[in-house]
N, C-alpha and C positions, 0 to 999 in steps of 0.2 A: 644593587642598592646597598646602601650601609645603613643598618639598623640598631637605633639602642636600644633593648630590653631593660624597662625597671623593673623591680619585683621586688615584694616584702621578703620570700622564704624563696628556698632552694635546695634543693637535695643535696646530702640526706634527709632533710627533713622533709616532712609528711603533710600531704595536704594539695589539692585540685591544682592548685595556682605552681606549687614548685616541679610538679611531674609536665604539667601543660609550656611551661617556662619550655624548659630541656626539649621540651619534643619538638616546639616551635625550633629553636635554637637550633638546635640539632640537623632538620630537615632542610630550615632555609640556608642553613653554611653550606650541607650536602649540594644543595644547587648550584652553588659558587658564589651566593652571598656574603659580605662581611657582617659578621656581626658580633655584636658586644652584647654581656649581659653584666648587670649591676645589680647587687643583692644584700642584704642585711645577714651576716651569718658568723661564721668565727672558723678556727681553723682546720675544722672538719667538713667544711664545704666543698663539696667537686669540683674541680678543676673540668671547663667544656673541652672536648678531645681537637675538635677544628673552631674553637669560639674564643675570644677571650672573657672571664667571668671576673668582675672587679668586687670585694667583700668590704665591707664597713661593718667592722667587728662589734656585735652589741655591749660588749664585756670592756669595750677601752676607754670608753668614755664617762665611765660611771664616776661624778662627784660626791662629796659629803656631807656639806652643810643642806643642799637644796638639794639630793639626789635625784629624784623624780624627772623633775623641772631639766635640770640640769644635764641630764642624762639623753632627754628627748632633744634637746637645743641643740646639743654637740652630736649626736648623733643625726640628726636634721641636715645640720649642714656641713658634716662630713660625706652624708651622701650627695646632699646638693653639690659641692665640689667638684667632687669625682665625676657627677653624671655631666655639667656642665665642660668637665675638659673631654670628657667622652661625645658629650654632645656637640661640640664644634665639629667633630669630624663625622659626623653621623648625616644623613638625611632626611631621618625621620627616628623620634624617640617615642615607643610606645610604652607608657603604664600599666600596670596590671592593678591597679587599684587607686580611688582619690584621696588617701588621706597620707599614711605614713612613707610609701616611696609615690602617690601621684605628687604632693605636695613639692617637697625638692625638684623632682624631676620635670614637673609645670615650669617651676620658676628656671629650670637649667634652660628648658626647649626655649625661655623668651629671651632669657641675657644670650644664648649662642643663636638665636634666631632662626629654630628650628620647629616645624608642625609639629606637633603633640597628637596623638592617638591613644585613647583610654580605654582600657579594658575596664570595666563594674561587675562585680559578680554577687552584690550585695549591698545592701546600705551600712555601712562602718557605725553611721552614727546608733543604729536602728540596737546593734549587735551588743555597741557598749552599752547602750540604754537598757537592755535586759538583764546587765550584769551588776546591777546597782543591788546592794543590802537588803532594798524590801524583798528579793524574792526569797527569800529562807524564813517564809512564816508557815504555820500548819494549815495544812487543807483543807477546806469546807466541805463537809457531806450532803449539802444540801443537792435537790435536786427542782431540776423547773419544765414541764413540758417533753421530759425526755433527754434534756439537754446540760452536760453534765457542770457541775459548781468546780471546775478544776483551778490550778495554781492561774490559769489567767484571772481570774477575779480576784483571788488574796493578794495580788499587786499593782491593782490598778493596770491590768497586763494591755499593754497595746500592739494588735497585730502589726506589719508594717504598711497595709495598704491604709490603716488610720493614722500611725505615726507621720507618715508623710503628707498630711494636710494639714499639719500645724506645726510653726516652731517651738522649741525648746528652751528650758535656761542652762546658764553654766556654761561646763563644758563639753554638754549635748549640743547644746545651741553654734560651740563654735567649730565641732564637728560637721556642724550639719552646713554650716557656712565655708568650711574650706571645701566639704565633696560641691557642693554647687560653686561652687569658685572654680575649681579645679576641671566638672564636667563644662563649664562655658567656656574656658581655654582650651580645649582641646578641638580640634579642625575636624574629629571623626571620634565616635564611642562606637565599643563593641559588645553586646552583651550576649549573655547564653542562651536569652529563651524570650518569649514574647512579652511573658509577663514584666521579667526587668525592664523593659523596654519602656511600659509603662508606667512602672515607678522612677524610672530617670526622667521621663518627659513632667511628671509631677516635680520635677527640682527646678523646672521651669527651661527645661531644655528641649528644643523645638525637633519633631519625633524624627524631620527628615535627616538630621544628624546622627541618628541613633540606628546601629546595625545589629541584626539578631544573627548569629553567626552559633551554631551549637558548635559545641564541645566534644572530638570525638573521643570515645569509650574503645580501649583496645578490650580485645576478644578475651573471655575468663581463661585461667586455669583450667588444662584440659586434664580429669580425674583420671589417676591409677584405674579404677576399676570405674565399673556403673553403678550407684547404691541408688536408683529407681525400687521401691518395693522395699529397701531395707527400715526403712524406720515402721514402728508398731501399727496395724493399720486399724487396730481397734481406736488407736488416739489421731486426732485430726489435728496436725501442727500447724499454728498460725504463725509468720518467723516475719520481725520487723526489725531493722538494723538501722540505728539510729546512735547521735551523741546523745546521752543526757541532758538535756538542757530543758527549762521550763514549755519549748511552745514546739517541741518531739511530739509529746503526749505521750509518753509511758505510763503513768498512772490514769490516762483516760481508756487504752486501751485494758489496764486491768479491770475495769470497772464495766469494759464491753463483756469480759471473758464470762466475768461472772456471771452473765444475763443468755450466757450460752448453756449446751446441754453439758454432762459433764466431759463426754471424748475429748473437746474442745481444749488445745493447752497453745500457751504463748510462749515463745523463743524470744527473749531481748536479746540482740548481739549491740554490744560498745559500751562505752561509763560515759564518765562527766561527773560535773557536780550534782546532776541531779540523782543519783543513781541511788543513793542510800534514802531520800524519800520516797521514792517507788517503791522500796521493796518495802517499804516501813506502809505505807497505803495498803501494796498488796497482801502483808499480813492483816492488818486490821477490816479490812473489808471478807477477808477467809477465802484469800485464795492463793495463797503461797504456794502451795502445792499443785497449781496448774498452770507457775509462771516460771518457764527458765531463766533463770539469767546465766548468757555467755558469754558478759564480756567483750575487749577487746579482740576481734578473729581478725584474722589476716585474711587475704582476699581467697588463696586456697581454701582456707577454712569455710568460707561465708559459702563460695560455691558449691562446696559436696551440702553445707545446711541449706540454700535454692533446690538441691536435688531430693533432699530429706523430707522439706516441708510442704505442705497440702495446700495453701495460700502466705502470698507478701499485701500486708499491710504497713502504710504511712499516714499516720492520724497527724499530720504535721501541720502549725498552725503557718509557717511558713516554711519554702523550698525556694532557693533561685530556680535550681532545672538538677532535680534529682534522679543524679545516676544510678544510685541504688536499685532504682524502681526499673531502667533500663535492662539492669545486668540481671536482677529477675525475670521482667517478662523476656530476654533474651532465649532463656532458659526453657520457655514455655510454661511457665510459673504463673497463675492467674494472681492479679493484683489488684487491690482496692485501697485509693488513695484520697486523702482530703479534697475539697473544694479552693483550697488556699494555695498561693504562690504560683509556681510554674507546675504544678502537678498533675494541672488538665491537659497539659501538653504533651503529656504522657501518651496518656489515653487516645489521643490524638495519632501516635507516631504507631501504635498497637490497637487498631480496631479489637472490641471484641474481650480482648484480653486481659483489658487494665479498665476496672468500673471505678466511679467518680462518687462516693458519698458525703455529705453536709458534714462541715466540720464540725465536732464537738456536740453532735447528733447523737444520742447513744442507738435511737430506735433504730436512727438510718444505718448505723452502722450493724447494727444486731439481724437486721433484715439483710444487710446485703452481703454477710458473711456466711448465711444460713443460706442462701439462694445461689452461692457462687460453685460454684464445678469444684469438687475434690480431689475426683482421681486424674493423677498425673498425664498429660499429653506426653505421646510415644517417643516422639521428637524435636527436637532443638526449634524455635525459631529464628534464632541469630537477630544482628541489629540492622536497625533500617540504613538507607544510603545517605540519609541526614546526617548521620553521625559516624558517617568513615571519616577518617584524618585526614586524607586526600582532598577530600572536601573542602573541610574545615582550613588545610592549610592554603587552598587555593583561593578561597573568600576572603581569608587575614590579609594576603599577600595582598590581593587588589583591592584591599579597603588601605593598605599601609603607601601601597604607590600610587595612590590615587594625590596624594598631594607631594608632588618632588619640591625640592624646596630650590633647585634652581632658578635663575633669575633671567636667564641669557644663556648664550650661545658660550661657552669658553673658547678659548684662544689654544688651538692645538698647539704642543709645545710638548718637546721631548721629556720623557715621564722621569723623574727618579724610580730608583727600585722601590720595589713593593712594601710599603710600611701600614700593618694593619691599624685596630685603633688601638692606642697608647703603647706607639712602639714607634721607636728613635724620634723623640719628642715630641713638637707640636705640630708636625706637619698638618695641614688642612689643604684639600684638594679645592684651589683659587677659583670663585664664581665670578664671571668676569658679566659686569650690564657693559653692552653695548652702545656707549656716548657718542655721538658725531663731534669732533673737535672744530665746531661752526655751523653757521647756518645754512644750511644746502637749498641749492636753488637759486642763487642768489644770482641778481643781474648789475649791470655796469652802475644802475641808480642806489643798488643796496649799499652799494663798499662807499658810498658819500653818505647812509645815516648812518646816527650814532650808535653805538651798540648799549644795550642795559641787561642788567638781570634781575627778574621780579620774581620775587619770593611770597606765594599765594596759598591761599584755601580754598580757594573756588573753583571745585570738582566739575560743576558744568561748560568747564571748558573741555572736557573730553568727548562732548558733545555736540553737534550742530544747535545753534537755537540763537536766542534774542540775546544771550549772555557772553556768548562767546563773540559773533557779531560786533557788539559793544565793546567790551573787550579790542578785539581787534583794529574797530573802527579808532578807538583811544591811540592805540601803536602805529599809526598808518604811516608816522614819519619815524618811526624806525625799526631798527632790527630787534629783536625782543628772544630772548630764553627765555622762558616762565616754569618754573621749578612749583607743582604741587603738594602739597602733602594729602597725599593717598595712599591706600593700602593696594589696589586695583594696578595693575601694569600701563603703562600709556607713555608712550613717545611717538607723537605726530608732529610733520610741517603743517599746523590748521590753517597758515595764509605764507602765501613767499618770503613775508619777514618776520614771522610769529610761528616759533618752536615750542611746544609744550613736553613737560618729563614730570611723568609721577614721581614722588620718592620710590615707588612699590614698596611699601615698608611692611614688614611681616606684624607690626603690632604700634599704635601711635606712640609709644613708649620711642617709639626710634626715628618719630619723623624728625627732628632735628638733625639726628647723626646723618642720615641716607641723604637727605638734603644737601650738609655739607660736602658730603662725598658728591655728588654731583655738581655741586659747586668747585670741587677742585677740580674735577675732570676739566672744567671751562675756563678755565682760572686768567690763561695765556690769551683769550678772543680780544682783547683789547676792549674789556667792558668798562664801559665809562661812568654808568651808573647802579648801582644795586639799591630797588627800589622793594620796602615791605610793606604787608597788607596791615598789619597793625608793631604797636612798638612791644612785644610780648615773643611769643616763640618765631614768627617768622622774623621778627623785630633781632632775634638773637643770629638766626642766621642771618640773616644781613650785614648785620655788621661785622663777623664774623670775614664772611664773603668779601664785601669791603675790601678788609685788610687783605684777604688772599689776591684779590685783583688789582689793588690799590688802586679804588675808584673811590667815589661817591657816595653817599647813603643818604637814603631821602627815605621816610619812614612817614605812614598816612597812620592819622591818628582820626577815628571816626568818631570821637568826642564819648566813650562810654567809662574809660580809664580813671580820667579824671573829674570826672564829676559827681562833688561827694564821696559818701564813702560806703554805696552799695554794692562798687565793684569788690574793694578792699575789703566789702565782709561777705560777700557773698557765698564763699568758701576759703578753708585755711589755705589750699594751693593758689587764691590768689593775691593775699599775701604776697606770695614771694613777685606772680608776677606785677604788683603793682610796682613793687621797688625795681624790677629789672625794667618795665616800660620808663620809669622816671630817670633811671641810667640812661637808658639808651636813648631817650628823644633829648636827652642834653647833648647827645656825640651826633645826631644828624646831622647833616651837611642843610638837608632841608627837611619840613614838615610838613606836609599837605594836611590842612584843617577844612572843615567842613561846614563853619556856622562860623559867626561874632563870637558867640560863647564861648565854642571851643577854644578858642585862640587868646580871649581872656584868661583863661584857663590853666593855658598853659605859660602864659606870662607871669600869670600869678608864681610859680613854680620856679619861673627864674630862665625861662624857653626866651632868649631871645627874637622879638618880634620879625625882625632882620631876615630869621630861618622862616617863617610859615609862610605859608603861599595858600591862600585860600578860594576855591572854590568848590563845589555843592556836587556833590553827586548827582551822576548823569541823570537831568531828568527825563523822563517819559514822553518821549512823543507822539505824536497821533498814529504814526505806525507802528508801537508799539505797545501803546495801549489803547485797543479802539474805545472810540465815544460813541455811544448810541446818542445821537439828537434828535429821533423820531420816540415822541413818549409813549407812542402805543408799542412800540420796538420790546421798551424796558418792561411795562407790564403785559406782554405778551410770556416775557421770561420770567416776570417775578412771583415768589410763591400767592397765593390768594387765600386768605382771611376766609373761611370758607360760611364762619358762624355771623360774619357778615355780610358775605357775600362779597367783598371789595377786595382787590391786592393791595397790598401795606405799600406801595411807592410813596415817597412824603410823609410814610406815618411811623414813621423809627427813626432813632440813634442810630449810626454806626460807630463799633471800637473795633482796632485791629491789631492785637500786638499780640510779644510771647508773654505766658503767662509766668510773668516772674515779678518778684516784689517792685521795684523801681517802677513798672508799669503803675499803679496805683489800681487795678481794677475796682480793689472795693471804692475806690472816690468816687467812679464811674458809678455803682452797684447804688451807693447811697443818695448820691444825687439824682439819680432815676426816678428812686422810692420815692420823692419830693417833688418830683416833675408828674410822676404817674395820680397822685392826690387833686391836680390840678386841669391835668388831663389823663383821664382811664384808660382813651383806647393808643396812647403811644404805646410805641414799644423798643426795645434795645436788643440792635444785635453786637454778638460780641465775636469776632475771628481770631482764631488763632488755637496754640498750644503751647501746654509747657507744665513744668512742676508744680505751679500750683491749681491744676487743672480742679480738681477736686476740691481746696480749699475755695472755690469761687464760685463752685455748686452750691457749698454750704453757706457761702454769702447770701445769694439769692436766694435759697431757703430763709434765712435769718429774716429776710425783710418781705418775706413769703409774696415773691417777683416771679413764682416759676411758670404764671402765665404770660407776664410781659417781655421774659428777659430769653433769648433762647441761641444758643452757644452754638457757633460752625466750625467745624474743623477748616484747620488752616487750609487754605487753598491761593494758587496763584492768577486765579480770574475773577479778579474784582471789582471791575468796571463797573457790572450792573449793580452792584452791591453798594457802591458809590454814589451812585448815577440815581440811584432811589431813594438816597439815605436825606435825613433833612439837615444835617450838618454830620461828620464825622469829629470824634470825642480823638485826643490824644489827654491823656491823664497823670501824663508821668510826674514822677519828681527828678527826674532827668532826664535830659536828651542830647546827643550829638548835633544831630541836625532834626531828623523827624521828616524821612521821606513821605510817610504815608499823607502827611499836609500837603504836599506838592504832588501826590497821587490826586488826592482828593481836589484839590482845584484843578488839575486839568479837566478833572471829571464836570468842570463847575457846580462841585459844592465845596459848599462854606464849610472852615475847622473852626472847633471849639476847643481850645487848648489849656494850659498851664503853661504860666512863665516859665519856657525850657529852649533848649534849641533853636529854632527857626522863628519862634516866636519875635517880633516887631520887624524882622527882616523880612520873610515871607508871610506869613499871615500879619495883617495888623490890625489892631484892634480897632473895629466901628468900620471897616472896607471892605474885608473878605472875609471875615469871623472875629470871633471873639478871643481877646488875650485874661485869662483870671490865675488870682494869684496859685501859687506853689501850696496845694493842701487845699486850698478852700471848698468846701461842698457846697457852703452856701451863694458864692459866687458862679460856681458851675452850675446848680441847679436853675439860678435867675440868668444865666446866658442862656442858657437848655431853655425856658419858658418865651426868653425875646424872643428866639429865631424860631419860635413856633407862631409866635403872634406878628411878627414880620415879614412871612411869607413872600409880599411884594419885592422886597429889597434882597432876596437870595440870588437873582442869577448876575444882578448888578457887584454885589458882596463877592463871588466867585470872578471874578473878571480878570484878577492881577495873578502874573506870573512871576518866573525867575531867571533871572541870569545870570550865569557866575563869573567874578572879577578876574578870573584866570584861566590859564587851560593846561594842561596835561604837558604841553612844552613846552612853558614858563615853568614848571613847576621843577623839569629836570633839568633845565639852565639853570635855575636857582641854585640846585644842586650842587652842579659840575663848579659855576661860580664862587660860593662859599666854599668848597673844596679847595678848589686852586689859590683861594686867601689863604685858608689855614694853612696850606703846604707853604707858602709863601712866606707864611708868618715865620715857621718854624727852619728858618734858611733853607728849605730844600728845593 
């Protein structure tokens, strides 16, 4: 496997993350791994003995006007660079954190299209959020229940198990918005201990993604001598080793001391900035003199003070998975640790050993220091098997190969010599997908049709069912490639002249590219037509296609592009593709439309009439949408009105769309309220989903409907739902065509619409429902009222269907047709 290692720090420097770095590193080269590691450091950084280690110096990028700013941007994407030409050759790039190297190296693992693995050891945003100005105010003496008034109150102090249930402003907020960015891009997270696990799941990342993998702890310093017995044993030493910082609790712990007898004295080992309020606390409360301060110890140091002291305490408001507390009770050192962070986890791994008391408790703490065992046990316990390295390196390993990023089978072929990563340029070891250069299977009748290439989104053809069927049944008279954009792997023959190929694209950011590359694999098949599902991205590869085959382009426009300008505001990204749909259905060969309207539409625009070929989306036939014609059938199935005793057949509205503005729901929602006045016990169902799911809740609240009105998650069995309804609502202020009208009349019920789509074509008004203008509620509401008082004339109103002026093989002669003019035109 080839592996990039990001990382913030690196030895020499000091700190969990740069020792953990090296030892990974280290271990899996030892195997006969490649690997690479990427670091922020300067020109005292290690050089790896079998690795290569790439440095992005923090010291070179530093500007003058904006330094700050300026400093983070250039140093950003100095790493981002490096980890990306690193990460072409790599297999998997694993982060050691989501902000300062996860960021860069997120975005390298998508431009090189490679899986991402994230190490968490903390929340980034949590860390800087405690390092803001308000904490340097003076300390409250007050006291409540026991429970002591420490620096978390004088700042508004937030542990991180509440930090993480709200967002932030500033530059908290946009912290907190790249670690969550950064954790949903990655294909696998690893965290230390159980607890982080659950503060990443609270970032809204789904927990099966998320591995608890500990951290191993090498064995301490083994002492010159034994100092068992050597420290004074008239005094009882309490030794807690900790940074300074506001949520340690060193000044909580002085304030435990003093509620002790006087033997009783405290050992601080480490600084910080909070260091000089502590001791200034622990003068003023009168006990300076039973608190040591030691300072920064090295790890020799700290071990002969585990052998010196009588108990280890960690009054810590938070802990990822504290080692400290390991390398004590390793010792046989009895320990007593908060209730916060990974600390019970402790306790856990040391039955017995390691007691668990209420944070910021002073009583519980006073009581469980007084009750714990003194005199030292004779012999070492050592560390549990949780936390060998062996372990550890064996879990990382199979969490890291769990996603290879190959695609295919490669093409055995004699190897050049050995170039590791960023050595004799850019080599990249070639993933080869496996294309068939035609269609396999093929019999004496195939090589007489025409060949095409369709360029789709419809994922359900990787599956047996009514869509694929359909689909197929469309191709029957010819040979077909159909090109998906999917992330999922899939090349199947689903019928002898119907070939399907995902893109497999690592991220939809590249289903165009993958696509084209599959498209050039076929380029030579002699494809006569390249046909897309809309004139937008698949619309780009097409044409694109196109010109690599020098065929055809026939481009299906389902009428939502151009109608008005909900598509063009719906979002700024479609913007762009409004104007590339308006490019590119001018360069069609042909344009399958779907309605009158549409095809107005695009005349209006300047689409020569000449190109659209129009007919209707396949409609539903009786064997694919069954009709229940027995009406004890439907309310056998349909729910039952229980406060009347009656099932609602004939007593609702049906709507079914996504829930997005163009739909009009509130027109639906308002015209109800006006129909409901008139009659009480109707009612309105509404199907479906989408963004404005919640805003249409609080519609129905507003005109307070939430006993009439009652909302179904989308579903694809709607027969009965049809089959009961007293007409179905379409409401929009546009439409292409408007299936669900020609859903709804096979079902024989009558639509109630707006002038859109299908409207005068398929439904017409005063035959099979009703046509009312674009916006009107008050027209909706008095159609809504006739076809309640009209009851007799509903199955006669249902009775007309559709039939569309063209077929699927007019539509690619048109094609091939105006193709062979153009070429024609153009002398060739």
């Amino acid at each position: 496997m080839k592996l990039l290692i990001a990382t913030g720090i690196y030895p020499p420097e000091i700190g969990g993350p740069a020792g953990y770095v090296k030892g990974v590193a280290t271990e899996l080269a030892r195997q006969g791994h490649e690997v690479a590691v990427i670091t922020y450091g300067d020109e005292k950084t290690e050089i790896g003995e079998n690795y290569k280690v790439t440095v992005v110096h923090r010291t070179s990028y530093i500007g003058t006007a904006f330094a700050n700013t300026r400093a983070i941007v250039q140093r950003y994407w100095m790493y981002f660079w490096n980890a990306y030409k690193l990460a072409r050759q790599a297999d998997v790039v694993y982060a050691q954190g989501p902000v300062s190297e996860g960021l860069p190296a997120t975005l390298a693992s998508i431009f090189a299209r490679k899986p991402l693995v994230l190490k968490v050891v903390g929340d980034y945003a949590w860390e800087q959020y405690q390092q803001r100005p308000a904490s340097h105010v003076l300390r409250p003496t007050s006291e409540v229940r026991g429970t002591i008034g420490t620096s978390d109150e004088r700042r508004g102090f937030e542990l991180l198990d509440e930090f993480v249930t709200r967002r932030h402003e500033g530059k908290i907020w946009l912290m907190e918005a790249v670690e969550r960015w950064v954790a949903s891009r990655a294909k696998q997270i690893i965290v230390p201990s159980k607890y982080l696990k659950t503060i990443v799941t609270k970032w809204g990342i789904p927990a099966d993604k998320i591995n608890v993998v500990y951290n191993s702890i090498s064995s301490l310093p083994r002492l010159a001598s034994d100092l068992r017995g050597t420290s004074d044993e008239r005094r009882k030493v309490i030794l807690t080793a900790v940074r300074a910082v506001p949520w340690k609790g060193g000044d909580f712990l002085c304030d435990v001391i003093k509620d002790l007898p006087e033997e009783y004295v405290l050992a601080v080992a480490g600084d910080g900035p909070e260091l000089e309020n502590w001791k200034k606390h622990a003068q003023e409360i009168g006990v300076a003199d039973r608190v040591m301060w030691l300072g920064r110890l090295s790890r020799a140091e700290l071990t002969e003070w585990y052998h010196k002291a009588h108990l280890f305490v960690l009054a810590t408001g938070y802990e990822g998975f504290p080692h400290v507390v390991v390398e004590a009770a390793s010792t046989g050192l009895p320990c007593i640790v908060s209730d916060k962070g990974g600390n019970p986890e402790i306790a856990e791994l040391f039955p017995g050993l390691v007691t668990v008391a209420e944070y910021l408790n002073k009583q519980a703490w006073v009581e469980a220091i007084a009750s714990s065992l003194v005199a030292r046990p004779t012999s070492r316990v050592g560390l549990p098997d949780k936390l060998g390295f062996e372990r550890m390196i064996n879990e990382t390993f199979s969490i890291l190969s769990s996603h290879p990023v190959s695609t295919g089978q490669a093409v055995p072929r004699p190897a050049p010599a050995h170039r590791s990563f960023g050595e004799g340029g850019s080599h990249v070891t070639p993933i080869v997908i496996p294309v068939k250069t035609g269609i396999q299977g093929r019999d004496s009748n195939h090589d007489q049709r025409q060949r095409i290439l369709s360029i789709s989104l419809e994922r359900k053809l990787f599956e047996p069912g009514k869509v694929r069927d359909r689909i197929v049944d469309q191709l029957k008279d010819f040979e077909a490639v159909i090109i998906v954009f999917a992330k999922q792997k899939f090349d199947e023959q689903i019928a002898p002249n119907v070939r399907v190929i995902s893109t497999h694209s690592w991220h939809k950011f590249f289903y165009v590219w993958d696509a084209l590359v599959q498209a050039w694999k076929i380029r030579n098949t002699d494809i006569k037509v390249v046909i897309t599902q809309d004139p937008v991205e698949t619309g780009l590869v097409g044409a694109i296609s196109a010109r690599l085959c020098n065929s055809a382009l026939a481009v299906q426009d389902h009428g939502y592009h151009f109608h008005g300008k909900y598509y063009y505001q719906e979002s700024f990204l479609n913007h762009f593709r409004y104007w590339l749909a308006k490019w590119l259905v001018k360069r069609a060969d042909a344009i399958r439309v779907v309605s009158q309207r549409t095809e107005d539409a695009l005349a209006n625009l300047g689409i020569s009439r000449e190109k659209m070929v129009r007919f209707p989306l396949n409609l539903i036939t009786n064997n694919q949408l069954p009709i229940i014609n027995n009406q004890s059938s439907i309310i056998g199935n349909t729910s039952v009105d229980v406060g009347r005793g009656t099932c609602d057949v004939g007593r609702y509205f049906l709507l079914v769309c996504r829930f997005v503005p163009i739909k009009r729901i509130d027109l639906a929602i308002h015209a109800f309220s006006l129909v409901v006045k008139q009659d009480p016990d109707i009612k309105l169902k509404i199907v479906g989903a989408g963004p404005l799911e919640g805003q249409v809740k609080q519609w129905i609240a507003d005109f307070e409907l939430q006993a009439g009105v009652e909302i179904i998650p989308w579903t694809d069995n709607l027969t009965e739902l049809y089959q009961g309804a007293v007409a179905t609502l379409i409401t929009s202020d546009g439409e292409g065509f408007g299936m669900t009208a020609v859903e709804s009349l096979m079902c024989h019920t009558p639509v109630i619409m707006t002038n859109v789509g299908c409207a005068g074509e398929v439904v017409k008004n005063g035959e099979n429902g009703y046509v009312v203008p674009v916006g009107d509620v008050h027209g909706l509401s008095q159609a809504m009222l006739a076809m309640l008082q009209n009851r007799l004339t509903v199955q006669s109103l249902a009775a007309s269907g559709l039939k569309g002026n063209n077929t699927f093989g007019e539509f690619v002669e048109k094609a091939i047709e105006n193709h062979d003019l153009r070429l024609r035109s153009y002398g060739k």
